[in-house]
VEXLO-97345 format. One record per residue (C-alpha): residue number from 1; x, y, z. Coordinates in nm, 3 decimals, always signed. Layout:
seq = NUM, xx = X, yy = Y, zz = Z .
...
//
This chain:
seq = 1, xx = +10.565, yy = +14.178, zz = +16.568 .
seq = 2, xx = +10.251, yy = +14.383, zz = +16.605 .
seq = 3, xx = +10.061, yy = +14.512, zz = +16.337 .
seq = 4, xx = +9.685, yy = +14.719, zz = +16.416 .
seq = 5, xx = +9.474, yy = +14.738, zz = +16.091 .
seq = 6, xx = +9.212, yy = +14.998, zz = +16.067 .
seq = 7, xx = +9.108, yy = +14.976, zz = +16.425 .
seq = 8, xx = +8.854, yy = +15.158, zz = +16.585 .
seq = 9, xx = +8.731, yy = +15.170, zz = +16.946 .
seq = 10, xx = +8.466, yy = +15.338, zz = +17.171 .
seq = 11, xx = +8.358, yy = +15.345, zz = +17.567 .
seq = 12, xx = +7.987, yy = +15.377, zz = +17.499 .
seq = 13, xx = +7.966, yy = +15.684, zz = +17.263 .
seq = 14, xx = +8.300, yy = +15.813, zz = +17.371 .
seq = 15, xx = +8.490, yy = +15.771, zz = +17.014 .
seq = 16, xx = +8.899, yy = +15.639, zz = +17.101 .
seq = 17, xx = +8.999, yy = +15.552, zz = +16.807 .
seq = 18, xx = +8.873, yy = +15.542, zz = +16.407 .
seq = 19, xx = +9.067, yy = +15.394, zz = +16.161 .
seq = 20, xx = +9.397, yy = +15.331, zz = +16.348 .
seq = 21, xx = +9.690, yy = +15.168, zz = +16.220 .
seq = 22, xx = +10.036, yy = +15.111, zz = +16.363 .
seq = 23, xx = +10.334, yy = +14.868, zz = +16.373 .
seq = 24, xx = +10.585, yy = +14.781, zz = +16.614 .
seq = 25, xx = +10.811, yy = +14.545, zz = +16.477 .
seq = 26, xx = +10.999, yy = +14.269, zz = +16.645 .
seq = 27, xx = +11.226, yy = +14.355, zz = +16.888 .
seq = 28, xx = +11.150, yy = +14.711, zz = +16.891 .
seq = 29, xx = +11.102, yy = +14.943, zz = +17.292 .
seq = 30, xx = +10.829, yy = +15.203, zz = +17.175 .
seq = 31, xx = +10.727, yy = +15.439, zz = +17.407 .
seq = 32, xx = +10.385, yy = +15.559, zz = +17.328 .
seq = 33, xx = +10.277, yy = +15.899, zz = +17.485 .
seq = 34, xx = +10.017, yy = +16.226, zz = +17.507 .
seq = 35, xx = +9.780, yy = +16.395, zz = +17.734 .
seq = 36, xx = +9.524, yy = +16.260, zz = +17.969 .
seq = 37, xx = +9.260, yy = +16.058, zz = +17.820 .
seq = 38, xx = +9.433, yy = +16.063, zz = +17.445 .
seq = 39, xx = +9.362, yy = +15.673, zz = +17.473 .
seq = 40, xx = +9.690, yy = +15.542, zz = +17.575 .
seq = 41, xx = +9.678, yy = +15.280, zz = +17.865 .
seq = 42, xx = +9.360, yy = +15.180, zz = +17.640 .
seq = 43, xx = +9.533, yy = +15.141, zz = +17.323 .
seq = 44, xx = +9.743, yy = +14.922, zz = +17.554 .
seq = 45, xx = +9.458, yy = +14.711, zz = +17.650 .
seq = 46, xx = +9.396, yy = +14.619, zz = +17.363 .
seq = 47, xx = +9.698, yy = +14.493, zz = +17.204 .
seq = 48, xx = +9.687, yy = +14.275, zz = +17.507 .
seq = 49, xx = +9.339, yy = +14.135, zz = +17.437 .
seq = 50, xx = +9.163, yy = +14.278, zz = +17.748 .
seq = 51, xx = +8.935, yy = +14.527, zz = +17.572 .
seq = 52, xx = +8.816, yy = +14.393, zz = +17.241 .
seq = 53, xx = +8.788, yy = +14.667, zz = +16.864 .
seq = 54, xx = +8.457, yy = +14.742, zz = +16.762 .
seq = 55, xx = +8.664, yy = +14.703, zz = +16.412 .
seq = 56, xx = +8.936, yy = +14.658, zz = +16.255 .
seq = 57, xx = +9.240, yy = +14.362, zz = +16.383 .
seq = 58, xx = +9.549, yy = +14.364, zz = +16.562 .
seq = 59, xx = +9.785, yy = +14.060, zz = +16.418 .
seq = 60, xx = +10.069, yy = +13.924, zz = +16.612 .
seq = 61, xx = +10.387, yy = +13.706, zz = +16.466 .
seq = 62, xx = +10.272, yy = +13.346, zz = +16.395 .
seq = 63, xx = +10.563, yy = +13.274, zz = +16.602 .
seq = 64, xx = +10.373, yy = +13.338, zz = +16.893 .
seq = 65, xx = +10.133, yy = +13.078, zz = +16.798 .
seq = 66, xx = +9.830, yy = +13.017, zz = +16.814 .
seq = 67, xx = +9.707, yy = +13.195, zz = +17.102 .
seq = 68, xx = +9.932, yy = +13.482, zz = +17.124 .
seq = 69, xx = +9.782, yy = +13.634, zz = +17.431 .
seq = 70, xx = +9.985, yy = +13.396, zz = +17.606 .
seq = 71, xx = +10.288, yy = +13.543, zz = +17.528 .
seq = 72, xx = +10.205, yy = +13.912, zz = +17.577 .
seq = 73, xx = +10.314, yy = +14.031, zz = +17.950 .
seq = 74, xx = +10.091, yy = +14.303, zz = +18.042 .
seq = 75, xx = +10.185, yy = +14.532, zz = +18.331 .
seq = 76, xx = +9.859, yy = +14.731, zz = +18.381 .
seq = 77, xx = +9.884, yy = +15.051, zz = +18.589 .
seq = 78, xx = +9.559, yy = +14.855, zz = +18.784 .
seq = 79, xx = +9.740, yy = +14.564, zz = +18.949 .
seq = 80, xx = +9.449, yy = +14.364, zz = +18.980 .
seq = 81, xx = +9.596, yy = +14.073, zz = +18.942 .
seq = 82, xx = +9.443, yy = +13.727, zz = +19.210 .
seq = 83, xx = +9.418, yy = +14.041, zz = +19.523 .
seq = 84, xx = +9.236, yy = +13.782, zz = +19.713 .
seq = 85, xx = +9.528, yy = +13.513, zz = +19.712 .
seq = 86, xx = +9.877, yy = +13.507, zz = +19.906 .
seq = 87, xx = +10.183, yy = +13.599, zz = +19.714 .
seq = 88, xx = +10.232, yy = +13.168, zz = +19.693 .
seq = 89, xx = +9.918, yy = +13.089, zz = +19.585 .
seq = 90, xx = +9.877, yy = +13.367, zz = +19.328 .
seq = 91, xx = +10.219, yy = +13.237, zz = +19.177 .
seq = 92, xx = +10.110, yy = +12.863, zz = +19.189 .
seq = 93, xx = +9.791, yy = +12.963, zz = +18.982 .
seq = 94, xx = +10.005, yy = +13.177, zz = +18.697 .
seq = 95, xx = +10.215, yy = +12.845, zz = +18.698 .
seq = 96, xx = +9.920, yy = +12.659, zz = +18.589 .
seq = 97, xx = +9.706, yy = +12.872, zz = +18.331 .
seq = 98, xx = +10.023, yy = +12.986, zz = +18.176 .
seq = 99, xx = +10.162, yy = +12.649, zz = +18.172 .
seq = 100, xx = +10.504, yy = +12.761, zz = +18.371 .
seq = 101, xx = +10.670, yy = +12.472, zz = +18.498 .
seq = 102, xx = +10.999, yy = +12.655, zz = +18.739 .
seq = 103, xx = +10.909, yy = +13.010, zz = +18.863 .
seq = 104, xx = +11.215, yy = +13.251, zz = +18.913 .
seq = 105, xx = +11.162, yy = +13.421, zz = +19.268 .
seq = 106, xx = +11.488, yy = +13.607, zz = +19.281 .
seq = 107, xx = +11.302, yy = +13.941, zz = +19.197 .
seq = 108, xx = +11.080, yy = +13.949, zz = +19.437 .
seq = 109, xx = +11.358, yy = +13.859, zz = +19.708 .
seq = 110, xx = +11.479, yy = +14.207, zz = +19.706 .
seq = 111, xx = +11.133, yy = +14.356, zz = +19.835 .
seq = 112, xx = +11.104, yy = +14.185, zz = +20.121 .
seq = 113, xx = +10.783, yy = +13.959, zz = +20.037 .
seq = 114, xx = +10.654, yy = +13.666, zz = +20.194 .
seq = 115, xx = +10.464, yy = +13.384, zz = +20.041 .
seq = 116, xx = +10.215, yy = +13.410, zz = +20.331 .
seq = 117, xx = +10.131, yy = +13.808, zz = +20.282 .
seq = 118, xx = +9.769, yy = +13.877, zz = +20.064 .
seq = 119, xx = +9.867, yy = +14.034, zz = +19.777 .
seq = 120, xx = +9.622, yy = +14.339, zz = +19.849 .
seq = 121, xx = +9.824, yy = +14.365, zz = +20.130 .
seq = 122, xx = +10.123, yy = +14.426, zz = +19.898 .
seq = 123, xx = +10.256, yy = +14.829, zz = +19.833 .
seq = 124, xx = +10.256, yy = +14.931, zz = +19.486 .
seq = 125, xx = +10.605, yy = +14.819, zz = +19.432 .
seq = 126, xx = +10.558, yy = +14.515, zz = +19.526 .
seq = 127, xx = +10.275, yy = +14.456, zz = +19.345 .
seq = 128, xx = +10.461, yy = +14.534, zz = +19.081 .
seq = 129, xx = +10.820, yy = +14.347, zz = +19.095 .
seq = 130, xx = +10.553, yy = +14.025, zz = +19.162 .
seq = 131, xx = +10.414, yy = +14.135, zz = +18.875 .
seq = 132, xx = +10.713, yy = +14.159, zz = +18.644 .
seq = 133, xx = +10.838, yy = +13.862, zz = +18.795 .
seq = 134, xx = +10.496, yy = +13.670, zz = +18.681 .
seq = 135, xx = +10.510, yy = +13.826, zz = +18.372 .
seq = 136, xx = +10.870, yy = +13.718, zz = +18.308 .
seq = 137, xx = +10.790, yy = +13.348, zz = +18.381 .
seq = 138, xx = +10.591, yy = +13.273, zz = +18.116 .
seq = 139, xx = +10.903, yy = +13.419, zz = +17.878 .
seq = 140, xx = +10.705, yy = +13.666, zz = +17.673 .
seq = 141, xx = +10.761, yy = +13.781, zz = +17.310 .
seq = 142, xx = +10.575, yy = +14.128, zz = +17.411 .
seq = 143, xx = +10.582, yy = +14.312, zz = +17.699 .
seq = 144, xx = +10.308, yy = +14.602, zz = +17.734 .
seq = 145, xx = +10.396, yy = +14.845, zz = +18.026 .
seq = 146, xx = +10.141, yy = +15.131, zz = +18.132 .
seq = 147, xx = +10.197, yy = +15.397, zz = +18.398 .
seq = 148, xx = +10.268, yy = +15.242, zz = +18.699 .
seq = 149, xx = +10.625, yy = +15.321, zz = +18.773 .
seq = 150, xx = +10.537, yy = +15.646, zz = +18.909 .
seq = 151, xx = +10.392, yy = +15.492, zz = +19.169 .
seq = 152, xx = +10.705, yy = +15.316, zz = +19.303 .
seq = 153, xx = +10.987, yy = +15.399, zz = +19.513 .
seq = 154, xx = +11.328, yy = +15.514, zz = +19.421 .
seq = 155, xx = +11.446, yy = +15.181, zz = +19.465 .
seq = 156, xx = +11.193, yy = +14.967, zz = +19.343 .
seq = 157, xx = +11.105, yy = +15.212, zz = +19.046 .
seq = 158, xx = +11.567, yy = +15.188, zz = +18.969 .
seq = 159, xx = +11.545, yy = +14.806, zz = +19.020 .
seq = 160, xx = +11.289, yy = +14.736, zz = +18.774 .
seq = 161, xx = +11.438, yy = +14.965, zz = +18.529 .
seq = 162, xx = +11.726, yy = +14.752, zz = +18.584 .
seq = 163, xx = +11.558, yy = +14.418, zz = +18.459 .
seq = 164, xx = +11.392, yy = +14.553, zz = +18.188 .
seq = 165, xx = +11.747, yy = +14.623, zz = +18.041 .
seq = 166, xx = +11.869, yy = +14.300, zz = +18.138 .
seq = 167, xx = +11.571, yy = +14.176, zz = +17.936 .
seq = 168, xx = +11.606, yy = +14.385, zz = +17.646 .
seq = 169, xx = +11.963, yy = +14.277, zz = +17.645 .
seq = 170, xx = +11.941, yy = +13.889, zz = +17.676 .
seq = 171, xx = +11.626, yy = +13.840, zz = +17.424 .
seq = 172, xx = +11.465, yy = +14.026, zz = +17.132 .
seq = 173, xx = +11.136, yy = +14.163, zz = +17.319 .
seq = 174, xx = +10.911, yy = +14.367, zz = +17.216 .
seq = 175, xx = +10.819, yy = +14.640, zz = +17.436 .
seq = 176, xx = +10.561, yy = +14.873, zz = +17.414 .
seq = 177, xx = +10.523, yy = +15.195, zz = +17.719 .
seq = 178, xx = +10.278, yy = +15.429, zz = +17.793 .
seq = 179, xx = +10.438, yy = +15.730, zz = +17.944 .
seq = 180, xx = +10.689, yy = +15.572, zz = +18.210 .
seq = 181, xx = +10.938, yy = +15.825, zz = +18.349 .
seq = 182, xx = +11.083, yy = +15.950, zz = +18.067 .
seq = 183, xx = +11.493, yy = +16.025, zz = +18.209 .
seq = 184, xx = +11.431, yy = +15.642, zz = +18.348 .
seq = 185, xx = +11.395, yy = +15.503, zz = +18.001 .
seq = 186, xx = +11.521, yy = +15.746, zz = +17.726 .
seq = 187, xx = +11.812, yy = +15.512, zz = +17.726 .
seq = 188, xx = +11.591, yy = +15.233, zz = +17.625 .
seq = 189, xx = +11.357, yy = +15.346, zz = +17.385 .
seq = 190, xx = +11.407, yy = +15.329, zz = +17.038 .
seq = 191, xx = +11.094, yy = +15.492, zz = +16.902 .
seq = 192, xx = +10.837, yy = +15.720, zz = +17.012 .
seq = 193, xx = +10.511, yy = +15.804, zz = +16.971 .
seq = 194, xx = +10.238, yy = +16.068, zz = +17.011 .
seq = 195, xx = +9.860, yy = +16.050, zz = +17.054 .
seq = 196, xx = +9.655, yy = +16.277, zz = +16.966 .
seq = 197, xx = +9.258, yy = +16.294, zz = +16.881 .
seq = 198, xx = +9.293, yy = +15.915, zz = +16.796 .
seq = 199, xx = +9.558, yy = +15.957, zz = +16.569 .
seq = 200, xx = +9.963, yy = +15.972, zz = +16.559 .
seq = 201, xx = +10.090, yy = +16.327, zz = +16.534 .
seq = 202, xx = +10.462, yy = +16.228, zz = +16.566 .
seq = 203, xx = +10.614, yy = +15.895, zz = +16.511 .
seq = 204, xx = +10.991, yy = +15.914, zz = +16.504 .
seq = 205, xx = +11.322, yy = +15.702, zz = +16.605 .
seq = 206, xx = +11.431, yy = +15.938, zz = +16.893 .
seq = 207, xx = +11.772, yy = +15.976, zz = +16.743 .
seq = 208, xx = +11.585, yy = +16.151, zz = +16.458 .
seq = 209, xx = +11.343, yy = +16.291, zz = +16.717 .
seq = 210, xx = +11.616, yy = +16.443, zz = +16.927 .
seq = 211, xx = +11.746, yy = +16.648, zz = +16.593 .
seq = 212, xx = +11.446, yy = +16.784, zz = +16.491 .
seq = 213, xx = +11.317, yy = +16.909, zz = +16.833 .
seq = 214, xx = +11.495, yy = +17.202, zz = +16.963 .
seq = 215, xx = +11.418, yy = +17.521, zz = +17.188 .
seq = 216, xx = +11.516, yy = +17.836, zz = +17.071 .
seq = 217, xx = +11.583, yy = +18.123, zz = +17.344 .
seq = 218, xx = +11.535, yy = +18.431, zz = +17.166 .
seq = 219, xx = +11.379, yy = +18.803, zz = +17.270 .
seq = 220, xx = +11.150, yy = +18.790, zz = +17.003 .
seq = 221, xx = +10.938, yy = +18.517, zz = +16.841 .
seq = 222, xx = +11.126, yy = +18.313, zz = +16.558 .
seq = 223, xx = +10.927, yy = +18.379, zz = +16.250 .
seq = 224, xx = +10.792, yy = +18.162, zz = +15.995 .
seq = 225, xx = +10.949, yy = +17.876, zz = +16.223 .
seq = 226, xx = +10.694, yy = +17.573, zz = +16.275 .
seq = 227, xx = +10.665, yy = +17.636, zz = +16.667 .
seq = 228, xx = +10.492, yy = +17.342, zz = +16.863 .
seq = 229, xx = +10.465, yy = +17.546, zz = +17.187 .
seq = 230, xx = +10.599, yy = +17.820, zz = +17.419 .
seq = 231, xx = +10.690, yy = +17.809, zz = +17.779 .
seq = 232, xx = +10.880, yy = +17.955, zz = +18.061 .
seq = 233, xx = +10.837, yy = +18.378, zz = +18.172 .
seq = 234, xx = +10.556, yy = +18.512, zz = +17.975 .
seq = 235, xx = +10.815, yy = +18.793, zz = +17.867 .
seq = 236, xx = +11.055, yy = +18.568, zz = +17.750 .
seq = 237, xx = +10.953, yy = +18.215, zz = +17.677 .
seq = 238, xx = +11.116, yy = +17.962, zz = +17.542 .
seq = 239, xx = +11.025, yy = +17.846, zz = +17.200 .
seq = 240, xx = +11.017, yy = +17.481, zz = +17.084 .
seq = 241, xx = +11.047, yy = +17.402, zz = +16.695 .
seq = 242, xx = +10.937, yy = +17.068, zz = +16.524 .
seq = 243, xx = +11.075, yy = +16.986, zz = +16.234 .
seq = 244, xx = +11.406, yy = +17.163, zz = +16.302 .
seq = 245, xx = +11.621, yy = +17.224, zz = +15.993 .
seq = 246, xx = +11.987, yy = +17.301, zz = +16.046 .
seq = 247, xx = +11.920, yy = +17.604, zz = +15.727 .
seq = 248, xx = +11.674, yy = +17.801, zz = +16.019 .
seq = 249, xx = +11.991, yy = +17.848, zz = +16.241 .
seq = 250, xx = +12.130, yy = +18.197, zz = +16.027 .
seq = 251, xx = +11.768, yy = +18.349, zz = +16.078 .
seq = 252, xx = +11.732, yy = +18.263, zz = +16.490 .
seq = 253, xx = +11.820, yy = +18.606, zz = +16.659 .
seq = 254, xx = +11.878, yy = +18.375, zz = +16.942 .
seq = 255, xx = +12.025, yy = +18.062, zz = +17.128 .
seq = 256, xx = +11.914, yy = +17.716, zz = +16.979 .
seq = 257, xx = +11.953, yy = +17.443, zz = +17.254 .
seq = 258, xx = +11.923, yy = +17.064, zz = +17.234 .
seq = 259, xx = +11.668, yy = +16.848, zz = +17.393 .
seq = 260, xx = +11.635, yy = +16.479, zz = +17.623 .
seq = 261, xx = +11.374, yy = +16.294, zz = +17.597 .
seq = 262, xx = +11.152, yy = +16.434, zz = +17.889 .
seq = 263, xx = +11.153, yy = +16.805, zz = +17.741 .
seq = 264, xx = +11.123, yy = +16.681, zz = +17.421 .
seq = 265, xx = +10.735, yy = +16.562, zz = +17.516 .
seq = 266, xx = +10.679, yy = +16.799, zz = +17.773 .
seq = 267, xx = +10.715, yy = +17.042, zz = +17.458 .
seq = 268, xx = +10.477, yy = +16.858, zz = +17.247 .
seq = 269, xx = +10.242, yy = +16.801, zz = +17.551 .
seq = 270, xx = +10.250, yy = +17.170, zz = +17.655 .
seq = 271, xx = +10.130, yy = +17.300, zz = +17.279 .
seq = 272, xx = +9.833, yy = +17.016, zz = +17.316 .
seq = 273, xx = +9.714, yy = +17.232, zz = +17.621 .
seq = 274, xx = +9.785, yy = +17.566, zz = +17.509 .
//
């Protein structure tokens, strides 16, 4: 669905990316993540056409013809979406650039929006359920989703959760995350991915992900074991091992523990800062 071909990207003489490539094929929920300022909410901007590469191309299906921007939902962690307007009139003028002829307003009915309010005036989650309820009107092949969950409420953050799994399950999108809360969607995600110094350091299916990250609670270091990072009391840490092999187990003087999804990158994050 989306293929990037030696890209490369730069804020003034701040280098992003050199030379990137990646595909995220049809259908696929990839949840891209790493530490502050790796380039991720940028390498979403671009796939949705916002910031332009100094090289290189990103192709989309033809399927999604011959402006594809149009069907790309982008969820941007800014929200900066027609602040000026009222929730009607903002809606009205997504209806007509994006050529939407019914608009679905069942979403935001259960945050207790008016069509009279600014949309400045909105919270976050608002914002955001009008947002996703924009985005979902135009009936987008690709839907890029940056940050901004954390910003919602328990019950906003659980009810969009919910619709992106009623998506998901009613049509083949593509989805594409930057670090949304990770026990929220582990359930969802199918691959992920990890930034680092413009590059991918680990691109795995998180079945295969979950079996070759594991912590290993031991007195002693695990030798000759390819440790990614070490946390917990300094005179006992924990010890986190990628690529696991089931043939270390006999040599572990120690415990060897599976992994979800959250400790699984807060692992890989943690050796990126140590």
């Amino acid at each position: 669905m989306i293929t990037i071909k030696n890209l490369s990207f730069s804020y003034e003489k701040v280098k992003i990316f050199e030379n990137f490539n990646l595909h995220v094929p049809e259908g696929q929920s990839c949840l891209v993540t790493g530490i502050n300022g790796v380039g991720k909410s940028t390498l979403l901007r671009l796939m949705a056409g916002v910031l332009q590469p100094d090289k290189g191309e990103i192709i989309f299906n033809p399927k999604m013809g011959n402006i594809p921007r149009q069907k790309i939902g982008f969820i941007s962690d800014k929200l900066s979406m027609y602040e000026s307007l009222t929730v009607a009139q903002g809606i009205e003028l997504h209806q007509s650039v994006y050529k939407v002829s019914t608009f679905d307003d069942s979403l935001i009915g259960h945050t207790k929006i008016k069509p009279g309010q600014r949309i400045k005036e909105l919270s976050v989650g608002q914002r955001t359920i009008l947002h996703l309820s924009l985005v979902l009107s135009a009936e987008p092949e690709v839907l890029l989703i940056d940050e901004i969950i954390h910003s919602m409420d328990a019950y906003l953050r659980k009810f969009f959760i919910e619709q992106l799994i009623a998506l998901l399950a009613q049509r083949s999108v593509t989805v594409v995350m930057v670090n949304v809360n990770f026990h929220d969607i582990e359930h969802m995600v199918d691959r992920v991915i990890l930034l680092k110094d413009g590059e991918i350091a680990v691109d795995e299916e998180i079945d295969s992900l979950k079996e070759k990250v594991k912590k290993v609670v031991a007195n002693f270091p695990p030798e000759h074991l390819p440790i990614i990072s070490q946390m917990g009391h300094p005179d006992r840490p924990d010890y986190f091992i990628y690529p696991f092999k089931e043939e270390f187990s006999p040599k572990i003087d120690g415990e060897v523990k599976d992994l979800d999804l959250t400790e699984i990158v807060t692992a890989f994050i943690g050796g990126e800062y140590s």
